[in-house]
N, C-alpha and C positions, 0 to 999 in steps of 0.2 A: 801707293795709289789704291791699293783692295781694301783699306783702311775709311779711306774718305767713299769710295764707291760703296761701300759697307752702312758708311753714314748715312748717304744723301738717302738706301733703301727705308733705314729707322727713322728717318725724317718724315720723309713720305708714309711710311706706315701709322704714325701718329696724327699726321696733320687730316690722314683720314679718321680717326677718331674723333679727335679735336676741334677738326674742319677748319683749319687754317695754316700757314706757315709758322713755324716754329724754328727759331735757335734755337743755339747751343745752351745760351740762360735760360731759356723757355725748359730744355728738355731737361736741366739738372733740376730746374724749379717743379715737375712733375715727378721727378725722380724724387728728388727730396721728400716731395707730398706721397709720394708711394711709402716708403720708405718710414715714413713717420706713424703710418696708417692710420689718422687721426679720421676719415672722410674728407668731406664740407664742412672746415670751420673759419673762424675771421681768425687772421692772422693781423700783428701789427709789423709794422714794416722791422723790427728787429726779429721777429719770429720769422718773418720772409727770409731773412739771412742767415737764422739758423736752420730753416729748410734747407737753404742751397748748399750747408754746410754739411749736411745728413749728409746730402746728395755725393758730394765730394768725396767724403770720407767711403759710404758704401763703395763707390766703384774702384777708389785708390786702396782699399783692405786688400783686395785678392793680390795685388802686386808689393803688399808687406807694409805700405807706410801708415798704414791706421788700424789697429785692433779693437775690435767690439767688446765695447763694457757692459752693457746692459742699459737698462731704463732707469731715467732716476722718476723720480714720487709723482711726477707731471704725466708719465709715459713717452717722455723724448728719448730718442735711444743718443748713447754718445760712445767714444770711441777714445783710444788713448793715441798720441803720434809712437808709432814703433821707428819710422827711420826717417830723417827730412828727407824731402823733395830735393834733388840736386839742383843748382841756381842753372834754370834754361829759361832760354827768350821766350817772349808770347806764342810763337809760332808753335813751341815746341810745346809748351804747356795745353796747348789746343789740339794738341797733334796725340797725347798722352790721353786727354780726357773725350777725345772720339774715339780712340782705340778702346778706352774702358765702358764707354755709353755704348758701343757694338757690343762688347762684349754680356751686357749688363744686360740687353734686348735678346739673348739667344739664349736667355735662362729664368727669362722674369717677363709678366704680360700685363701691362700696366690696367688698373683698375679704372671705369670714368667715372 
């Protein structure tokens, strides 16, 4: 429960930034855009998905299932699978990736 009360604070913390309500896709798709530190540019809906992919990988590193390679020639960063995911329901998958998006907000200040 100190997990999701943890959340709903970094929720609210951004949506005052933002000025709006934000998910959970919202806040990896900012993450991802942090992450990539491109700024303001157009993205096409395949590069959206490797944002949210950035996103992913950054917060799932610290807990060992994704290692940082570096940038390739674009400046995307990318990352290598170090261990799979064990097979868990949505709940739990959800349950994992607000555990690491708290964690990810108590050491990082997101840019507008």
């Amino acid at each position: 429960m100190e997990t999701e009360f943890e959340y709903q604070n970094v929720l609210k913390q951004i949506a005052k930034q933002f000025g709006e309500d934000i998910d959970i896709q919202g806040l990896l798709f900012i993450i991802g855009l942090q992450e990539l530190g491109k700024g303001k540019i157009k993205l096409s809906k395949n590069e959206k998905l490797d944002v949210m992919h950035i996103a992913i990988c950054t917060l799932l590193s610290p807990y060992g299932y994704y290692e940082y390679e570096g940038l390739d020639k674009d400046g995307w960063p990318h990352w290598k699978t170090m261990e799979n995911l064990p097979p868990l329901k949505p709940a739990q998958q959800q349950e994992i990736i607000k555990q690491a998006i708290v964690e990810y907000f108590k050491t990082v200040e997101i840019q507008p």
